[in-house]
GUZA-934168 format. One record per residue (C-alpha): chain; residue in three letters; x, y negated, z negated. Coordinates in Angstrom, 2 decimals, m for minus. Last residue first. Layout:
# residues N
(pt 'A'; 'ALA'; (X; Y; Z)),
...
//
This chain:
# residues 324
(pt 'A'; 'UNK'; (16.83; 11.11; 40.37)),
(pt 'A'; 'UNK'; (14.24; 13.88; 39.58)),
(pt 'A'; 'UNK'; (11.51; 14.12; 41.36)),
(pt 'A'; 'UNK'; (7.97; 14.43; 40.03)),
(pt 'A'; 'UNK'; (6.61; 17.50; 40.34)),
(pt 'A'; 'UNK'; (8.01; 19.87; 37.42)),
(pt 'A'; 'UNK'; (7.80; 17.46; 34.62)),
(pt 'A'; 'UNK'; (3.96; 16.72; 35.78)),
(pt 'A'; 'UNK'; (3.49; 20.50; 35.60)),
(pt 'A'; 'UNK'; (4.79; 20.65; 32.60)),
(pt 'A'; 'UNK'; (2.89; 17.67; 31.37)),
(pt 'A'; 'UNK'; (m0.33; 19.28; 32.70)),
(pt 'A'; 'UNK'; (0.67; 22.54; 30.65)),
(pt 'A'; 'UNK'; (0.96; 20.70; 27.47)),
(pt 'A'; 'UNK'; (m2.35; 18.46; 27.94)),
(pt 'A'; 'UNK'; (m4.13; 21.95; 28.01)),
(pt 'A'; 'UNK'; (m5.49; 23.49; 31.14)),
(pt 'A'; 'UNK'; (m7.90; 26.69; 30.04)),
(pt 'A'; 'UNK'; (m9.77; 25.85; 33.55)),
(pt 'A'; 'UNK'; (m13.10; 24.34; 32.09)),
(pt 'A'; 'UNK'; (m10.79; 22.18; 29.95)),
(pt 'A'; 'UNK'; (m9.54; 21.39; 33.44)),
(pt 'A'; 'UNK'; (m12.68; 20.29; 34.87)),
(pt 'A'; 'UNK'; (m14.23; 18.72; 31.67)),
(pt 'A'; 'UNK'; (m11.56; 16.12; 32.24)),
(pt 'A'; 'UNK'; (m8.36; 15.52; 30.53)),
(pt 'A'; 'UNK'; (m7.51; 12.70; 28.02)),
(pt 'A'; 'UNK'; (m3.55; 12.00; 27.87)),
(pt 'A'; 'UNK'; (m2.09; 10.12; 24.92)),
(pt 'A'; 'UNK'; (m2.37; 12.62; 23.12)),
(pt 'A'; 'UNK'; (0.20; 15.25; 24.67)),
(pt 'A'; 'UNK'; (2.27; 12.00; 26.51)),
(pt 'A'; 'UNK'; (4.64; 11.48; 23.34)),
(pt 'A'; 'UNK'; (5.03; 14.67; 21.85)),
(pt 'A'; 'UNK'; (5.61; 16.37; 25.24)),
(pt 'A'; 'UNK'; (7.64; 13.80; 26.68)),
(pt 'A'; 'UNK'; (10.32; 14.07; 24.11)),
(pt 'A'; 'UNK'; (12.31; 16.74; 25.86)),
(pt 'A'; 'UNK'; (11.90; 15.25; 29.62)),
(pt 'A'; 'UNK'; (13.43; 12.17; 28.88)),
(pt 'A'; 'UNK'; (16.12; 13.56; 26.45)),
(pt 'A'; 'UNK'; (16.90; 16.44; 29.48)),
(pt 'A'; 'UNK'; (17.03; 13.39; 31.83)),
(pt 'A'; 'UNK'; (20.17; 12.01; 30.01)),
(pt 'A'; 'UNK'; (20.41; 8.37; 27.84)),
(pt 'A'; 'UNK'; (23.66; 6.69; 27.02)),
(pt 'A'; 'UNK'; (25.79; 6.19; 24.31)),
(pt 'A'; 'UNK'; (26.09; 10.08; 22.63)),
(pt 'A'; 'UNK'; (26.02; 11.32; 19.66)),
(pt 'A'; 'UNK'; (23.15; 14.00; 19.23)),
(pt 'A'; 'UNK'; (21.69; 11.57; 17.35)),
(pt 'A'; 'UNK'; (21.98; 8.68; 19.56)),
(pt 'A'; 'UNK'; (20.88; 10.19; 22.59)),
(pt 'A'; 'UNK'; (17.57; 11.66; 20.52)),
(pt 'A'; 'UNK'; (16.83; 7.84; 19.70)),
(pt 'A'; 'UNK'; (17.36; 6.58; 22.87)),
(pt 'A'; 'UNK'; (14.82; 9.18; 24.47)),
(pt 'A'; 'UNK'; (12.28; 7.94; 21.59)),
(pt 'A'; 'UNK'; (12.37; 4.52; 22.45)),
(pt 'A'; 'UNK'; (11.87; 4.75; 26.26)),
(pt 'A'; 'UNK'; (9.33; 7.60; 25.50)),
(pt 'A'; 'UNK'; (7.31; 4.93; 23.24)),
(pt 'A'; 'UNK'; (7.80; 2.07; 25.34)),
(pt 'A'; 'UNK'; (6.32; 4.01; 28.14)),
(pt 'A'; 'UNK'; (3.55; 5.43; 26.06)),
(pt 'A'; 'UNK'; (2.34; 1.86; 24.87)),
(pt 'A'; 'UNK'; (1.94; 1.13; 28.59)),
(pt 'A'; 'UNK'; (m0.85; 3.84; 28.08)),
(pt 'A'; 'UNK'; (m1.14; 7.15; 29.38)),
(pt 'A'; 'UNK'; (m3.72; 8.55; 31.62)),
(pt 'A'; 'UNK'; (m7.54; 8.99; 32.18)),
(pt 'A'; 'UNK'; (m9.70; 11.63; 33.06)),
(pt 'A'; 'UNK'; (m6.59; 13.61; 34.33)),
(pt 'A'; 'UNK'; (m7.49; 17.69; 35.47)),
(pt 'A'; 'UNK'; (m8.66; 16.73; 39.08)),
(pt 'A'; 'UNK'; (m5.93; 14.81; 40.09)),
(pt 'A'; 'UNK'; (m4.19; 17.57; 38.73)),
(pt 'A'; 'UNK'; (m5.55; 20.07; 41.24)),
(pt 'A'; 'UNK'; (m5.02; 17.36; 44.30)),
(pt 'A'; 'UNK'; (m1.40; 17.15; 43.89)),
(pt 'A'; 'UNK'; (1.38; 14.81; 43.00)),
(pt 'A'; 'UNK'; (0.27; 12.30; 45.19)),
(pt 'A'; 'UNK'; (m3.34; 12.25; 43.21)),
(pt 'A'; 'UNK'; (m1.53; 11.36; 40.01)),
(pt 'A'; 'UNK'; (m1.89; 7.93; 39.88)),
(pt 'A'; 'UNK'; (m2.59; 7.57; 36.01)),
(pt 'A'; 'UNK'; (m0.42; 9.95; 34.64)),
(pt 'A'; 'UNK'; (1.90; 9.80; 37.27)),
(pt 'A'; 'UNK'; (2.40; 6.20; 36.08)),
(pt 'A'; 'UNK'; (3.78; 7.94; 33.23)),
(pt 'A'; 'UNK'; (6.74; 10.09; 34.93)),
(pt 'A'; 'UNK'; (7.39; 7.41; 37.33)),
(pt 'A'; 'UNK'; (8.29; 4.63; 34.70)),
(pt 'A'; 'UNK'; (10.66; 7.43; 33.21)),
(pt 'A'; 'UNK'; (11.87; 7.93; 36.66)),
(pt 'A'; 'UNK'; (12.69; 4.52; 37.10)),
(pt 'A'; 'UNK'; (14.37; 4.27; 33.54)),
(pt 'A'; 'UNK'; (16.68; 7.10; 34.59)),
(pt 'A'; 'UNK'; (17.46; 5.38; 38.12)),
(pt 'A'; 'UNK'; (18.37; 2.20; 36.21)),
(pt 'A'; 'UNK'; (20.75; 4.02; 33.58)),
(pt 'A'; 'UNK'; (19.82; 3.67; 30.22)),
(pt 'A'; 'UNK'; (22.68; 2.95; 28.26)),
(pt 'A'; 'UNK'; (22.22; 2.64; 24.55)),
(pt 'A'; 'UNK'; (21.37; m0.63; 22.78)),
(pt 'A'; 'UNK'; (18.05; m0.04; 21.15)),
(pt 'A'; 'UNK'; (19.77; 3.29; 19.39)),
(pt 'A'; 'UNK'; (22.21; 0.58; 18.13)),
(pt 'A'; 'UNK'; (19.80; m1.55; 16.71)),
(pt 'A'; 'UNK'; (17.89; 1.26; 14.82)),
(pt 'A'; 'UNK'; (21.00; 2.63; 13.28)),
(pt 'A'; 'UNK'; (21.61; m1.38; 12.01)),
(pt 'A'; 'UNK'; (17.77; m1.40; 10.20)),
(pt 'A'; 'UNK'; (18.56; 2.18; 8.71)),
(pt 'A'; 'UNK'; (22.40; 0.82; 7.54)),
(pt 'A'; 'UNK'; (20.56; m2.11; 6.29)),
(pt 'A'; 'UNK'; (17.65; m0.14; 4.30)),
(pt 'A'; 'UNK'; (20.84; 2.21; 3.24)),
(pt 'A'; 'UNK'; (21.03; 6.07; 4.18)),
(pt 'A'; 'UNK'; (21.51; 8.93; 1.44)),
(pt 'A'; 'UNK'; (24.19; 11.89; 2.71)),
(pt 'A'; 'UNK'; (25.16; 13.65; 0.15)),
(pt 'A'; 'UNK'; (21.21; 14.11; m1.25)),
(pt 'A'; 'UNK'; (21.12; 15.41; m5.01)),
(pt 'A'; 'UNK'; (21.79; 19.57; m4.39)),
(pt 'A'; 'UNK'; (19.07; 21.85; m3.88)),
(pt 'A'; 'UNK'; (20.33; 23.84; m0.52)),
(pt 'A'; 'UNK'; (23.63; 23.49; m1.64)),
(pt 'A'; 'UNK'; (22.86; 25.65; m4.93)),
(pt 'A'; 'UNK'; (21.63; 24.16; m8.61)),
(pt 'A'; 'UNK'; (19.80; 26.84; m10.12)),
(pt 'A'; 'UNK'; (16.44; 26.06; m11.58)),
(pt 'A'; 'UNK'; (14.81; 29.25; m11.37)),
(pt 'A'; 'UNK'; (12.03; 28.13; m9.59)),
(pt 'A'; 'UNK'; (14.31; 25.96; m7.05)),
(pt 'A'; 'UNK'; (16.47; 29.29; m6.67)),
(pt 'A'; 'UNK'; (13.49; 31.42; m5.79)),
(pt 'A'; 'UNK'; (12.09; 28.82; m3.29)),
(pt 'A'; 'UNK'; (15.27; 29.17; m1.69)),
(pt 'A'; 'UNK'; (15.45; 32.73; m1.36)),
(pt 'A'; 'UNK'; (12.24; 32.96; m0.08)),
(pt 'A'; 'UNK'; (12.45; 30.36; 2.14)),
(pt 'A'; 'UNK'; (16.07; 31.87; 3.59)),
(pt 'A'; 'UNK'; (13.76; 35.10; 4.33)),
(pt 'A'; 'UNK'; (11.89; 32.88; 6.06)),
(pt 'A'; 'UNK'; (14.19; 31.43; 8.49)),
(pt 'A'; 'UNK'; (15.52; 35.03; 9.17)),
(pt 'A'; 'UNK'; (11.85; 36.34; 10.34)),
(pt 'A'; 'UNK'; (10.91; 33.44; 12.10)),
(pt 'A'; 'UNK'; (9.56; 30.25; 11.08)),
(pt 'A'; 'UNK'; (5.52; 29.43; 12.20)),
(pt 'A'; 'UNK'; (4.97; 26.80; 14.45)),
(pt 'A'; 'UNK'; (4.79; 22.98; 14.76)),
(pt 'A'; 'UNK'; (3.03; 20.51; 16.88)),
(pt 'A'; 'UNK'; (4.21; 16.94; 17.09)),
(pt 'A'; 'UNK'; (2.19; 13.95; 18.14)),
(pt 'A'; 'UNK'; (4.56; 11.29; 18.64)),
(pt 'A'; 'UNK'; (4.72; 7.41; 18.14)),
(pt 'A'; 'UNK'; (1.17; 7.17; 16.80)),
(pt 'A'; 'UNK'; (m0.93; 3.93; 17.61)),
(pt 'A'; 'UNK'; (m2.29; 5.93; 20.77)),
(pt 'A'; 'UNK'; (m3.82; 7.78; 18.58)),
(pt 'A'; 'UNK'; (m5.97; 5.60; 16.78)),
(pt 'A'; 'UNK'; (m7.25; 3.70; 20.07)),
(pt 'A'; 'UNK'; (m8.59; 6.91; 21.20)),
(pt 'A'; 'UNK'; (m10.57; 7.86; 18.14)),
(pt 'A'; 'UNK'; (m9.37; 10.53; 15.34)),
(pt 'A'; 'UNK'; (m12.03; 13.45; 15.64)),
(pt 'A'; 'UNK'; (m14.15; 13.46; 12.34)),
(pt 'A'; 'UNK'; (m13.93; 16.63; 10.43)),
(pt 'A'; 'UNK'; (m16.41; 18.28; 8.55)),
(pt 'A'; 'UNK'; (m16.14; 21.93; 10.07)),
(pt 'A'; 'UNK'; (m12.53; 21.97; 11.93)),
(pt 'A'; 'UNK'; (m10.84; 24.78; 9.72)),
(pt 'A'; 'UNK'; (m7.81; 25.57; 11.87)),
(pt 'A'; 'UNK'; (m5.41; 23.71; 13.42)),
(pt 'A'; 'UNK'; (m4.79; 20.88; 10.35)),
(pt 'A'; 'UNK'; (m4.22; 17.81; 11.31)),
(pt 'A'; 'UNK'; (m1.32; 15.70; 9.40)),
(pt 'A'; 'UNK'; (m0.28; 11.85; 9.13)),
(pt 'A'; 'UNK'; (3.50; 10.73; 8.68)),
(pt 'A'; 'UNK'; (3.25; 7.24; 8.26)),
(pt 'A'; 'UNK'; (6.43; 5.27; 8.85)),
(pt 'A'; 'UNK'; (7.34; 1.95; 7.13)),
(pt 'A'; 'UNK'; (10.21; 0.79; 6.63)),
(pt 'A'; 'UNK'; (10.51; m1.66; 5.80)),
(pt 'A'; 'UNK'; (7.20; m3.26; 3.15)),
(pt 'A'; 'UNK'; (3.92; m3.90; 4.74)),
(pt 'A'; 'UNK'; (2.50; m7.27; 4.78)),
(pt 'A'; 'UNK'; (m0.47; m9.18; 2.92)),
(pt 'A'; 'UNK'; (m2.48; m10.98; 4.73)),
(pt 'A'; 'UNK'; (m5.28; m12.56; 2.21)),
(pt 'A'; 'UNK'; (m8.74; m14.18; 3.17)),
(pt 'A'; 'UNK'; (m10.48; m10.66; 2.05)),
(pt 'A'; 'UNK'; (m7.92; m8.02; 2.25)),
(pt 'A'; 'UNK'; (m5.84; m7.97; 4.98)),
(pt 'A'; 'UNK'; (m2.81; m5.38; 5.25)),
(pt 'A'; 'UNK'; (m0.15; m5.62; 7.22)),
(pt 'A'; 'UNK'; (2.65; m3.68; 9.58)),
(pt 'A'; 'UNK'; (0.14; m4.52; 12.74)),
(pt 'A'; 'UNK'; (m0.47; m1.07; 14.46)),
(pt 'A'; 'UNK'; (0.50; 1.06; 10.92)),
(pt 'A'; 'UNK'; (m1.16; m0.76; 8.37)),
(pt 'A'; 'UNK'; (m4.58; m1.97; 11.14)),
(pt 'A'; 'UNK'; (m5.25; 1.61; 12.31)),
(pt 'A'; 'UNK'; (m4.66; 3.36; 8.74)),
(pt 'A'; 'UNK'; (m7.62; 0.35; 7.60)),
(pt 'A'; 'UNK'; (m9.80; 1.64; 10.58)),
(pt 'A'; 'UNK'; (m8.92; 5.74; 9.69)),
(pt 'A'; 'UNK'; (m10.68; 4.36; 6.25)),
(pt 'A'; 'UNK'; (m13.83; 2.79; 8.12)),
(pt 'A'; 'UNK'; (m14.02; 5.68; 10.46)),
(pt 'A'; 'UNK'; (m14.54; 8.53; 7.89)),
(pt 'A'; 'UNK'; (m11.77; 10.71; 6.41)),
(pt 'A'; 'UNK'; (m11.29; 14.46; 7.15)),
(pt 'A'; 'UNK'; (m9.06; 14.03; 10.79)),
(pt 'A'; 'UNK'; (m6.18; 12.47; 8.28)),
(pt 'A'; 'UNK'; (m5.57; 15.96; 7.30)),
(pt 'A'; 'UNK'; (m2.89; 14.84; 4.97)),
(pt 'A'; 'UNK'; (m1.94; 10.98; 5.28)),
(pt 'A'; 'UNK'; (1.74; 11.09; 4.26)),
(pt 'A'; 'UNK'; (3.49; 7.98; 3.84)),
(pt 'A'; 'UNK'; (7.01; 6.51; 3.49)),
(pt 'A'; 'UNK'; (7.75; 2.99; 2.65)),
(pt 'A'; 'UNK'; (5.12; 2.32; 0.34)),
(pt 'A'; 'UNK'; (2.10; m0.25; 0.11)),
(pt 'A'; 'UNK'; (m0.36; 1.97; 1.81)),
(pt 'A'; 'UNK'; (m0.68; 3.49; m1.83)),
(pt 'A'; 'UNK'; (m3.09; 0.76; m3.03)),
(pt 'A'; 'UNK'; (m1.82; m3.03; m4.03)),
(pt 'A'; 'UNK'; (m3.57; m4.48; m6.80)),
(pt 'A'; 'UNK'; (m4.94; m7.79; m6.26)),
(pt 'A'; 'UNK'; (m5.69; m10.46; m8.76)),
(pt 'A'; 'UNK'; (m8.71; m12.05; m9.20)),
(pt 'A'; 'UNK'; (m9.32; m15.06; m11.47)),
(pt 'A'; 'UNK'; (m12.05; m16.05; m14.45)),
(pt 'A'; 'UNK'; (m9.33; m16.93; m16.71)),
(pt 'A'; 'UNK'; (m8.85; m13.74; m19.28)),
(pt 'A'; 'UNK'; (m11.76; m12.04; m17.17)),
(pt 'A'; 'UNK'; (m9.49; m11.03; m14.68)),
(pt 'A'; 'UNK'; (m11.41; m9.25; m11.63)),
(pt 'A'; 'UNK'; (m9.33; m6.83; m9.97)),
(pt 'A'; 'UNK'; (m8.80; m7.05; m6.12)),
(pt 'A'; 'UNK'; (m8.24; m3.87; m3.90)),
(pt 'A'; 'UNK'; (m5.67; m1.44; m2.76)),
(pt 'A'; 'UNK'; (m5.28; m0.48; 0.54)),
(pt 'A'; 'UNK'; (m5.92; 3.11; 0.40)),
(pt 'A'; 'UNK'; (m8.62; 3.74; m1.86)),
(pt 'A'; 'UNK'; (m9.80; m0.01; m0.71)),
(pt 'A'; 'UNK'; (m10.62; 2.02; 2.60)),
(pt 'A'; 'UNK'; (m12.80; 4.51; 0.95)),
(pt 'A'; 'UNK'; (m12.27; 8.47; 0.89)),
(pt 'A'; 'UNK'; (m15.88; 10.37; 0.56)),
(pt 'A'; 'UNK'; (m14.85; 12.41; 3.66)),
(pt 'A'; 'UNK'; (m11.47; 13.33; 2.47)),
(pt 'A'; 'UNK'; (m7.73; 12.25; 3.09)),
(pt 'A'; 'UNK'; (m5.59; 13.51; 0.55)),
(pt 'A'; 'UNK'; (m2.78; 10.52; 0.85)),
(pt 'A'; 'UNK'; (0.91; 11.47; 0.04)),
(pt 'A'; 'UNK'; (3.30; 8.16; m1.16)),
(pt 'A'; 'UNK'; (7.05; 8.00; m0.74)),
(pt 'A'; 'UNK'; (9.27; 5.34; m1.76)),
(pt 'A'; 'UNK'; (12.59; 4.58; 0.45)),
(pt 'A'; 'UNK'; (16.11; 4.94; m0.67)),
(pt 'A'; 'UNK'; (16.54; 6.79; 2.79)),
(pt 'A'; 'UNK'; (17.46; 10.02; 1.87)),
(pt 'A'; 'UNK'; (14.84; 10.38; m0.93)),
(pt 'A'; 'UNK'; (12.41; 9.14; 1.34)),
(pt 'A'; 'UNK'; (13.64; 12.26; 3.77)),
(pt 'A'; 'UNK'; (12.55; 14.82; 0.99)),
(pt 'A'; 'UNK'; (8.98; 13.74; 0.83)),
(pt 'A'; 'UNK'; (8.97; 13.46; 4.72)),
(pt 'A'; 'UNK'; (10.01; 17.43; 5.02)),
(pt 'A'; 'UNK'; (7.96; 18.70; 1.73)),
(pt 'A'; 'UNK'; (5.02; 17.40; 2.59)),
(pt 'A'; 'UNK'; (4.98; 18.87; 6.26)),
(pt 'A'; 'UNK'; (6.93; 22.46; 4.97)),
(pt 'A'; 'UNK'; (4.53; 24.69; 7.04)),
(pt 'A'; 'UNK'; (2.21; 25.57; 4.35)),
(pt 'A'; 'UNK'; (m1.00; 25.09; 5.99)),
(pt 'A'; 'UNK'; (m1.22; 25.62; 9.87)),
(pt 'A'; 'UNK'; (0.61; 23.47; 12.13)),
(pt 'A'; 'UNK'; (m1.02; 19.28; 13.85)),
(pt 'A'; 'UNK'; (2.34; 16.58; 12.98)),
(pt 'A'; 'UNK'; (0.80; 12.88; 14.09)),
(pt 'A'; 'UNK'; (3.90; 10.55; 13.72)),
(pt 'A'; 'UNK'; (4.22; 6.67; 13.34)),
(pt 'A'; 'UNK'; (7.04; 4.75; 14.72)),
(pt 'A'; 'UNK'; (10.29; 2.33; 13.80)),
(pt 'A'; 'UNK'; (12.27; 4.64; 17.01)),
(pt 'A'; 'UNK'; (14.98; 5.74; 14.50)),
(pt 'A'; 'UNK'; (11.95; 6.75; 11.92)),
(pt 'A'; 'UNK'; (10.21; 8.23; 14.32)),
(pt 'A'; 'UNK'; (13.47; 9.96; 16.09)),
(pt 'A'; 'UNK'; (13.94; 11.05; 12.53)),
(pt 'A'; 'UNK'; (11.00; 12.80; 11.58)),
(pt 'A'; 'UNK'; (11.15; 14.44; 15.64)),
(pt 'A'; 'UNK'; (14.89; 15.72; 14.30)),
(pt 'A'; 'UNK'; (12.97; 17.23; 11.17)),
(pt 'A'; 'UNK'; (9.85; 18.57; 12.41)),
(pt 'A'; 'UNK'; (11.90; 20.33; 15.34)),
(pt 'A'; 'UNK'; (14.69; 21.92; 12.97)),
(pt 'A'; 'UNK'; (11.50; 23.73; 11.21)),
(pt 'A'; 'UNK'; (12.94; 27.25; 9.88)),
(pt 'A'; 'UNK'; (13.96; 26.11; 6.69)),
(pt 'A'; 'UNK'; (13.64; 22.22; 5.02)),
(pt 'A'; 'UNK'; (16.32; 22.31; 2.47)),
(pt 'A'; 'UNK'; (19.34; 23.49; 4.31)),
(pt 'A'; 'UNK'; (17.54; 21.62; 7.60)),
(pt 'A'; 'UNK'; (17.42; 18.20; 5.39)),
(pt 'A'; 'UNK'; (21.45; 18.72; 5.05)),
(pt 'A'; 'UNK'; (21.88; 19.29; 8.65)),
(pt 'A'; 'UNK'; (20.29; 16.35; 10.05)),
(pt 'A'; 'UNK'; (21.52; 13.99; 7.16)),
(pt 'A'; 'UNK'; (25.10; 14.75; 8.70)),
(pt 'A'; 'UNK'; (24.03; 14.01; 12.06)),
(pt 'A'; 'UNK'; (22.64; 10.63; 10.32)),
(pt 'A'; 'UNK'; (25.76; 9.97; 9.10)),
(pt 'A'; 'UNK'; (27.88; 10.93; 12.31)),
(pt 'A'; 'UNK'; (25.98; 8.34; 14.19)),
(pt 'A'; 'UNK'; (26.59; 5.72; 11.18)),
(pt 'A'; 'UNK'; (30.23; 6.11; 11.79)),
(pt 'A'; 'UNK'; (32.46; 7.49; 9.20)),
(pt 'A'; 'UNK'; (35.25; 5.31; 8.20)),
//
């Protein structure tokens, strides 16, 4: 029997057939998913974002939603609301498109602070309250929620708090030249209606419980004692940094959370596990600590004054603290 490792690996390469030229969106779609978190994805327009967590619903049996976040957006718009009944004087509630399994908010940075509020409280607390009423979310749940680079009029930053709710923030680039050649051929078969690989029904479709028992075996990988003390190190260099040198003392207004230790713990286990292995190896430390540290991380006015980003401070930070 094939083991659920091998499925996933399998589901790997079938989304890359139909997602081209973004193999980091996908694997990072399904460390969140392994890892039971929330992803911020920031890459121009038209870089496959719908298309990747749209398709990976449809592998996992689960029901997919996309959210057009814009400034006149309310909260009820996206947890539903209660319906008066006039039949017998009642209300009844009608649930908004929070209540599904997969969800895209698209340019989530466009909607005001009471609607990013009602995101905060679906994905921090897996429920919804509406009046006197708790009402929880369905498994899984993972929102998928999008920035957009360029066009930054009208926008309202996404607050501290907010961001530290998301699992990863991923940033994604433009295919190369073969990759999108392959999109054009691709997106000529799909408009033409011809049935290739690439557009087949999904081979490799995962179960709620299969999902639920992938998760419990990426909690129960090996994590060797030194590994998990230099993970430790890595973020509590984030907020001690001075003994790793005075110039990014100077660049770290404040550092990452306890919430980003659980996340890289979580996140390293998950990237074992799909690339089939039982225990946990720097290089899947030191991979995933970009999308989990980058906003977690809030630099000073020094080092935005010195063209530092939160990417080159984690490279540094990679680079200084010792390896066991």
């Amino acid at each position: 029997m094939e083991s659920l490792q091998n499925r996933f690996v399998a589901l790997a390469e079938q989304l890359g057939t139909r997602i081209i030229g973004q193999p980091k969106l996908i694997k990072r779609l399904l460390i969140a998913l392994l890892a039971d978190g929330h992803m911020l994805v920031e890459g121009a327009p038209g870089l496959a974002k719908t298309r990747a967590i749209r398709l990976l619903a449809e592998y996992v049996q689960g029901d997919f939603h996309r959210i057009q976040f814009t400034p006149d957006l309310l909260p009820a718009d996206l947890t539903g609301t209660e319906v008066y009944r006039p039949q017998d004087g009642s209300f009844a509630f009608h649930e908004g498109p929070l209540f599904n399994n997969l969800i895209l908010a698209d340019e989530v940075n466009r909607a005001p602070a009471k609607v990013q509020s009602a995101l905060l409280e679906a994905m921090a607390e897996r429920q919804i309250t509406i009046g006197h009423t708790t009402y929880p979310m369905s498994e899984p749940f993972l929102v998928m929620a999008t920035q957009n680079p360029i066009e930054q009029e009208g926008t309202y930053p996404l607050p501290e708090a907010q961001l530290d709710r998301f699992l990863l923030h991923v940033t994604i680039d433009y295919p190369e030249v073969e990759a999108e050649r392959k999109i054009l051929q691709l997106a000529r078969a799909e408009a033409q209606h011809v049935s290739t690989a690439e557009t087949a029904t999904p081979a490799h479709e995962i179960s709620r419980t299969e999902l639920l028992e992938a998760r419990r075996q990426v909690l129960g990988l090996y994590l060797a004692p030194n590994l998990e003390e230099y993970l430790v190190q890595l973020i509590m260099a984030t907020r001690e940094p001075v003994a790793y040198g005075e110039d990014i003392a100077g660049w770290i207004q404040y550092g990452a959370s306890p919430r980003a230790t659980i996340a890289l713990d979580r996140c390293a286990r998950a990237r074992a596990w799909l690339s089939g292995r039982d225990y946990v190896t720097p290089e899947d430390i030191q991979s995933l600590a970009y999308d989990v540290l980058r906003h977690r991380i809030l630099l000073t006015y020094e080092a935005q004054a010195q063209g530092v980003n939160c990417d080159h401070l984690i490279w540094e930070l990679l680079a200084r603290v010792p390896l066991p």
